[in-house]
C-alpha positions in Angstrom: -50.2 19.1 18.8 -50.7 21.3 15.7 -50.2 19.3 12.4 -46.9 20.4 10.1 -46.9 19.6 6.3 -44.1 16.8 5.3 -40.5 18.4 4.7 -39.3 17.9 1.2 -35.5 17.9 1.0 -34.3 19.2 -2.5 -30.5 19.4 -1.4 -30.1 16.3 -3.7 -32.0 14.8 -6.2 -35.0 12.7 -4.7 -34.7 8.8 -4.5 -37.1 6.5 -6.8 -38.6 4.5 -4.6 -41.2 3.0 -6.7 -41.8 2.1 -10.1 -45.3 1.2 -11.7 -46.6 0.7 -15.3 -50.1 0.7 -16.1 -52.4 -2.8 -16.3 -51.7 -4.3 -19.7 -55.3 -4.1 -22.0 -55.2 -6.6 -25.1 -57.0 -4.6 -26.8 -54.8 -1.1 -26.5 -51.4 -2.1 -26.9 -50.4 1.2 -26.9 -51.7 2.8 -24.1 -50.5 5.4 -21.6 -50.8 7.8 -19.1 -52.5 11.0 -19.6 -53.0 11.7 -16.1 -52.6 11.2 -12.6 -54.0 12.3 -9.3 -54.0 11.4 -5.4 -57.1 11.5 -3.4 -57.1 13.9 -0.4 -55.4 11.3 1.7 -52.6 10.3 -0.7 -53.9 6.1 -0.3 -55.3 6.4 -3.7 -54.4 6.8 -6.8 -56.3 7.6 -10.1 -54.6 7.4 -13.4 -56.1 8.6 -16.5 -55.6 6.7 -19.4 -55.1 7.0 -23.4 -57.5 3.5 -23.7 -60.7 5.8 -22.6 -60.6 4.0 -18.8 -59.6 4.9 -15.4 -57.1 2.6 -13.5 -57.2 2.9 -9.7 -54.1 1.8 -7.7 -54.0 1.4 -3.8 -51.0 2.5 -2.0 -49.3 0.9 1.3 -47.9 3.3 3.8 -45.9 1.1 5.7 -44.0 0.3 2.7 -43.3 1.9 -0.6 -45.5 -0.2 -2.9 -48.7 0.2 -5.0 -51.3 -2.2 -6.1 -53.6 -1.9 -9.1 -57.1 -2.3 -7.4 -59.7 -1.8 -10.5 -59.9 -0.6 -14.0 -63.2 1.5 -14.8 -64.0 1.3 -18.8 -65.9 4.3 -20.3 -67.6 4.7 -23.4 -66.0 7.6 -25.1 -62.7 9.4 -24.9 -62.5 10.9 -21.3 -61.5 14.4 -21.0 -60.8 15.6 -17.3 -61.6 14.1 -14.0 -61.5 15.4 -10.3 -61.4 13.7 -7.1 -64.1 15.0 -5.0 -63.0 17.0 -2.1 -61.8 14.5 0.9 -62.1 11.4 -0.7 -60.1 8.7 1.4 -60.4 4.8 1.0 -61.2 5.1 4.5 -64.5 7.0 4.2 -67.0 5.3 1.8 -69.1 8.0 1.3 -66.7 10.4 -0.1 -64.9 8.0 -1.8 -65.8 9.1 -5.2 -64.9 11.7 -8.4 -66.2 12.5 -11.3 -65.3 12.0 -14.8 -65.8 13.9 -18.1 -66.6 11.8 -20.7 -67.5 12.8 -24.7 -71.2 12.4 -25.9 -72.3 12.0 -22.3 -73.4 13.5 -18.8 -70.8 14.6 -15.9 -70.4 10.9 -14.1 -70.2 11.2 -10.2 -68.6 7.9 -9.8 -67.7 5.5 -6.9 -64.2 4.9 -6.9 -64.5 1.2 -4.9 -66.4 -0.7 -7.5 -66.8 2.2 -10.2 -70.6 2.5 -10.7 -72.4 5.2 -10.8 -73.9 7.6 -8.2 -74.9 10.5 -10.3 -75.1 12.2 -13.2 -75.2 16.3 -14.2 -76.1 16.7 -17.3 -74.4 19.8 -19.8 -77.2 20.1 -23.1 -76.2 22.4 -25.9 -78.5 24.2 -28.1 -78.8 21.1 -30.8 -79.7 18.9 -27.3 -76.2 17.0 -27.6 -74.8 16.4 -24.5 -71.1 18.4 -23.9 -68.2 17.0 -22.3 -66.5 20.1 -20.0 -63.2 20.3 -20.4 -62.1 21.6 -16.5 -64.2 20.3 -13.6 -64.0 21.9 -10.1 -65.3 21.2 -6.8 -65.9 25.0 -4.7 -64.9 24.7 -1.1 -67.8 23.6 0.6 -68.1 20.8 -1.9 -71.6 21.3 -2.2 -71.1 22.9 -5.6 -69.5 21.1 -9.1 -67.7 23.8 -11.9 -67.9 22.5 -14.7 -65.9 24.7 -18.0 -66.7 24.2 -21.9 -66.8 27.0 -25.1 -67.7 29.9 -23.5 -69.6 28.8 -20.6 -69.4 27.6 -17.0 -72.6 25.1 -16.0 -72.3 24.9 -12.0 -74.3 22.3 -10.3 -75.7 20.8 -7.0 -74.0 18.0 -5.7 -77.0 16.8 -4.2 -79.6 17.8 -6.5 -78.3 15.3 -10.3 -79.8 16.9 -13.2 -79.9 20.1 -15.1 -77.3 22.8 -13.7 -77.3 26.6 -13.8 -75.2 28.0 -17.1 -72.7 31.1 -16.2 -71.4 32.7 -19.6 -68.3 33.9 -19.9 -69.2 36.0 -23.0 -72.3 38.4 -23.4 -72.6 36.7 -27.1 -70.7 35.2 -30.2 -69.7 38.5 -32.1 -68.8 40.1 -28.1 -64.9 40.9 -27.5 -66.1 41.2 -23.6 -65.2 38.3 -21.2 -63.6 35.0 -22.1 -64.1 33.7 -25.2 -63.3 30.2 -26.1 -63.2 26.7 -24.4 -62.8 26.7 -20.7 -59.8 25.1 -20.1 -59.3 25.5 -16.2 -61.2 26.3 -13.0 -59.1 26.8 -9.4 -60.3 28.3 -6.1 -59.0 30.0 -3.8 -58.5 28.3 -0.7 -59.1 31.4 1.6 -61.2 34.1 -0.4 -64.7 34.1 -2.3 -63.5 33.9 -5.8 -62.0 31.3 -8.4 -60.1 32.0 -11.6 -61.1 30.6 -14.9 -59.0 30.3 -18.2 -59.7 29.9 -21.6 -57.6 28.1 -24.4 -58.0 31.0 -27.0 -54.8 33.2 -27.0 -55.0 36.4 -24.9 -54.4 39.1 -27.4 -54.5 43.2 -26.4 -57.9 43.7 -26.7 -58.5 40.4 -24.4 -57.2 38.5 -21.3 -57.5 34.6 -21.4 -57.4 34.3 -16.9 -60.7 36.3 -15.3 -61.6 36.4 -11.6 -65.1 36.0 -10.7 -67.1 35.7 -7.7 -68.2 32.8 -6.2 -71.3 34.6 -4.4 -72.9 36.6 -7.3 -71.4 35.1 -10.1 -69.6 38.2 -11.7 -66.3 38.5 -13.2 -64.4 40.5 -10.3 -61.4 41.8 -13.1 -59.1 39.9 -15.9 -56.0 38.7 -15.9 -53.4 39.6 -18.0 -52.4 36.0 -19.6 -50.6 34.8 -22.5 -50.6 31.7 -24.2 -53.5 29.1 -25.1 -54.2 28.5 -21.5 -53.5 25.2 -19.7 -53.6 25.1 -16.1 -54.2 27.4 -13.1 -53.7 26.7 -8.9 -53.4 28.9 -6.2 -51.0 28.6 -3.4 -52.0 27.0 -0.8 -51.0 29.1 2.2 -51.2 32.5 0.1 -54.1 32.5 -1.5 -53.6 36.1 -3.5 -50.8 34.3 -5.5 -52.0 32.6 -9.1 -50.0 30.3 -11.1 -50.9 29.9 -14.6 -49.4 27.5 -17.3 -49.9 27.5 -20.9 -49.4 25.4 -23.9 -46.6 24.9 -26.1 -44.5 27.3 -23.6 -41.8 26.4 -20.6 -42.7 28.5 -18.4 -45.2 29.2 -15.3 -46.2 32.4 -14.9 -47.5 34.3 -11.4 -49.5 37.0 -10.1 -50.2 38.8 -7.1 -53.9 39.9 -7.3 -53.5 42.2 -4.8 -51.1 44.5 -7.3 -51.4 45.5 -11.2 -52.4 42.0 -12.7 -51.8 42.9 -16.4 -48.2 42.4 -15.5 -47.3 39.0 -13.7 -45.0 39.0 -10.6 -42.5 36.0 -11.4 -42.1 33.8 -14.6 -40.4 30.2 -13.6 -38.9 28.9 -16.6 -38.0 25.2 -16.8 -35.1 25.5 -19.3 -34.1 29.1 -20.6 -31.7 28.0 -22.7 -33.7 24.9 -24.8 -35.1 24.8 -28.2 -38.7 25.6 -28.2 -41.2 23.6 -26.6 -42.8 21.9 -29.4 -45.2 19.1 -27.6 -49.4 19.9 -28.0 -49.5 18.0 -24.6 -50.7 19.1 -21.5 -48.5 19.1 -19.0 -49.8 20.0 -16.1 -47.7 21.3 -12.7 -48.1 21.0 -8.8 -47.8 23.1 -5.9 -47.0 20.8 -2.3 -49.6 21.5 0.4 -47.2 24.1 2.4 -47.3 26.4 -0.7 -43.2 26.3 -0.5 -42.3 23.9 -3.7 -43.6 24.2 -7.5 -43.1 21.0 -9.7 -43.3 20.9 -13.4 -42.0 17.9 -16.1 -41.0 18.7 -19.3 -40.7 16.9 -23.0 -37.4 16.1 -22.1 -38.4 13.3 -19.7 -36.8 15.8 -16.7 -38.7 17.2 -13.7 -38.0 21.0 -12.8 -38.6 22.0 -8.7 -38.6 25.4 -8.0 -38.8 27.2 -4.5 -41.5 29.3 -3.7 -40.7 30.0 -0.4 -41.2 34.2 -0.3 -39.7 34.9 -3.7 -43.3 36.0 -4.9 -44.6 38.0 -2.3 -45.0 41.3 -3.4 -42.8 44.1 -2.0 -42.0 47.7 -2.7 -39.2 47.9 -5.7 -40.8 45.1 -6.8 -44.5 47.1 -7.2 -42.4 49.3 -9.1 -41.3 47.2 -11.7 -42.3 46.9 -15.6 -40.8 43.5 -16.5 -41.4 40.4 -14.5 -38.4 38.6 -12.5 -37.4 35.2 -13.9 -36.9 32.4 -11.7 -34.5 29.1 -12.5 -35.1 25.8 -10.9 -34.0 24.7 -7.6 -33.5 21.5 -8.9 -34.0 19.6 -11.8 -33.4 15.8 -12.2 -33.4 13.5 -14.9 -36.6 11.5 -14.1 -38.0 9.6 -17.3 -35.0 9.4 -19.2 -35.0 10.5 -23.2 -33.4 14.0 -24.8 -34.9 15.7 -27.2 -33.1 16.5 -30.8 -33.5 19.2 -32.8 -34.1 17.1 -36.3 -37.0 14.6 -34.3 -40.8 15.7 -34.8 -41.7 14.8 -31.3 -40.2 14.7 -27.9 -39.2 11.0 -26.3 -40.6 10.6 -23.2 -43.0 13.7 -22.0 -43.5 14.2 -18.3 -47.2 15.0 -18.7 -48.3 15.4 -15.2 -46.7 15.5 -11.5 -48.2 15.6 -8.2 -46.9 16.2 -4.6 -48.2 12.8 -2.6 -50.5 14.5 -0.1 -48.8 14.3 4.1 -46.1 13.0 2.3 -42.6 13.9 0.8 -43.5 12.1 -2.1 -44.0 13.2 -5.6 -45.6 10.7 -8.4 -44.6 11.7 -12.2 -46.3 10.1 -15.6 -44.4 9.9 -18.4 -46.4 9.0 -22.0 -47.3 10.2 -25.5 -47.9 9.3 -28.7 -45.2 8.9 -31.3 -44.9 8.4 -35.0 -42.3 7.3 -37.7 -39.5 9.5 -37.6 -38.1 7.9 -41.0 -40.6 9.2 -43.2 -40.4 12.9 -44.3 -43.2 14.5 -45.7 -41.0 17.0 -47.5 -39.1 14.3 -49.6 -42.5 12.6 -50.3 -43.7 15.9 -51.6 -40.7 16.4 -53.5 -40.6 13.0 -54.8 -44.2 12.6 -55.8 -43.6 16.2 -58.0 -40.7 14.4 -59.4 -43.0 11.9 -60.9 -45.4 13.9 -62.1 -43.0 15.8 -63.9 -41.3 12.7 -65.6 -45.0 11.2 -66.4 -45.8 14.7 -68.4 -42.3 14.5 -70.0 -42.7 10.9 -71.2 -46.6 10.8 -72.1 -46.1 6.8 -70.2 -49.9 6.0 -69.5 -48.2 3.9 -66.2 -49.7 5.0 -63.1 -47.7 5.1 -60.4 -48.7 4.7 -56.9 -47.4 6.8 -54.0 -48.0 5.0 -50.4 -49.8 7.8 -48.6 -50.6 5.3 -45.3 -51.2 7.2 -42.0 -48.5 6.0 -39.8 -49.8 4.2 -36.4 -48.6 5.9 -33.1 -47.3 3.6 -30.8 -45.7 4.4 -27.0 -42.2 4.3 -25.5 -42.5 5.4 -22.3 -45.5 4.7 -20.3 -44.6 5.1 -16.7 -45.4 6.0 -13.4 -42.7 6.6 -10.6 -42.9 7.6 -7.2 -39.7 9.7 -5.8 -38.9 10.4 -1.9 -37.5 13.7 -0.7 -36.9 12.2 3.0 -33.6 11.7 3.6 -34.4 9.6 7.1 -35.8 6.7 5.6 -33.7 3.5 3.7 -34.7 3.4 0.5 -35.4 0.2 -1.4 -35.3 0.9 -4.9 -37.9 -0.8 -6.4 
């Protein structure tokens, strides 16, 4: 009996079955998802969090519940983290991922009691260990990709220690390659090649998305991007489609590398008609295992699906185009509450990461961000500290007056993660 990927009705909006906030630490009042991933099987699940730890939760199949397992502390700031390929609760040995951590080695880390298997080292030239900011396994999981400034260090699984260093730029002063940090890494699930992207905007003279070659290590062409780039996946089933997202922008952009990639084949905006995205937050998207559905949050606290389906496949008017097609939403739902205002600095509750539950019609969304004092304006401070300078020089008073200038602390209003059904056969209990 051949296996068929889980059907995910979006005719309606999905049903929350499931509700989860993070473990409460004493010491980090504040804290929040960053974000949060399933392991190959969909049993696990791996939060990333603001407090510089990982929290692991276990989830029951018979039942839609979740229970926080462990909490794995790190020394530093964490920056990334991947789930090694085919890690299950079930299988000890692969039950593991690794972790990006400032001012220390890649971690290879076992994610049942959270010590540590391995370690892959990343040196610069000052012998300062570097923190990558994408990590990706290849396909054969033999190999770990691992992206920083201008650089890709790719290591053995097997073999801890020093790695071999790809650059992405012949040198410094070059305008060849991709210059910057490398900001994402994503294979393709059928083809020898992976596509990299780098958080410096693309500009005329240079792409910021390049295709190299998993078997000599050579950039195969650019790709023409846009943006500070942010996050790249491939479909799953059509592996000559890329999906790029960038940055301070609402939209996800495709391309068929098979045709002209300076010129992407379909742009799928989130919300056409809203203010500018204004949020520095990564927010990064999902594509379901069938390669049909595409899901994105926003800093609106709503969750944007769009449908794939065949609506990127190249065909012949299409080849001829100039302008790319853009795509709405299937369906968009309200999902973490919040609405953003025109007069706020910041959004209320950001959707900063979603992910299709895999063999599942589930999808998990974490909401959380950092947020300051609204009430205080800079401007009037400005204006009201040159106010009293002006009076002081009038006057000749030898007064001094102080001016508060005190850093306002962030603090959190949404910190959530919920877990939505798009199967319409089963009773939902709302939890």
């Amino acid at each position: 009996m051949d296996w068929k990927p889980a059907p995910l009705d979006v005719s309606y909006p999905p049903d929350l079955v499931l509700t989860k906030n993070l473990d409460v630490d004493p010491d980090f009042a504040n804290n929040f998802t960053r974000c949060a991933r399933w392991c190959a099987d969909g049993s696990s699940l791996l939060v990333h969090c603001e407090n510089r730890a990982f929290q692991l939760f276990n989830l029951y199949r018979t039942q839609f519940s979740a229970h926080h397992k462990r909490t794995f502390s790190q020394s530093s700031a964490v920056v990334n983290f991947a789930w090694y390929p085919g890690a299950s609760s079930n299988n000890a040995p692969a039950y593991c991922f690794v972790a990006s951590v400032r001012d220390c080695p890649v971690k290879l880390l076992d994610a049942s009691d959270g010590r540590l298997r391995a370690s892959y080292p990343i040196v610069d030239h000052r012998e300062r260990f570097i923190a990558p900011h994408s990590l990706a396994f290849n396909l054969t999981a033999d190999k770990l990709y691992c992206g920083f400034e201008d650089a890709i260090e790719i290591f053995d699984i097997q073999q801890p220690g020093e790695g071999d260093r790809l650059p992405t730029t012949p040198s410094k002063k070059s305008k060849d390659g991709l210059k910057g940090i490398i900001s994402s890494i994503a294979f393709s699930s059928s083809y020898d090649y992976y596509a990299i992207g780098s958080l410096t905007p693309s500009s005329q003279a240079m792409d910021n998305i390049a295709l190299y070659s998993e078997s000599n290590q050579t950039a195969i062409m650019p790709i023409g991007g846009a943006y500070s780039q942010s996050g790249l996946k491939f479909n799953p089933t059509r592996p000559h489609i890329l999906y790029a997202a960038f940055r301070r922008h609402d939209a996800i952009y495709a391309w068929d590398l098979r045709s002209d990639t300076s010129i992407p084949v379909k742009v799928f905006r989130t919300s056409p008609d809203s203010c500018k995205t204004l949020t520095n937050q990564k927010i990064e998207f999902d594509i379901d295992c069938a390669g049909r559905w595409l899901s994105v949050g926003d800093q609106n606290g709503c969750i944007s699906i769009f449908d794939l389906g065949d609506s990127d496949e190249l065909d012949s008017e299409q080849s001829l185009a100039i302008a790319p097609q853009n795509i709405g939403p299937k369906m968009t739902f309200n999902a973490h509450g919040g609405k953003f205002t025109r007069h706020s600095r910041s959004s209320l509750y950001v959707v900063g990461c979603v992910a299709f539950q895999p063999l599942r019609s589930n999808l998990l969304s974490a909401s959380g961000s950092r947020h300051f004092d609204e009430d205080i304006e800079e401007g009037d401070s400005d204006s009201s500290d040159g106010d009293l300078t002006d009076q002081e020089s009038d006057s000749g008073s030898q007064n001094m007056i102080a001016v508060s200038r005190r850093r306002p602390l962030p603090y959190v209003k949404d910190s959530s993660l919920k877990l939505w059904s798009f199967d319409r056969t089963l009773t939902v209990h709302h939890a």
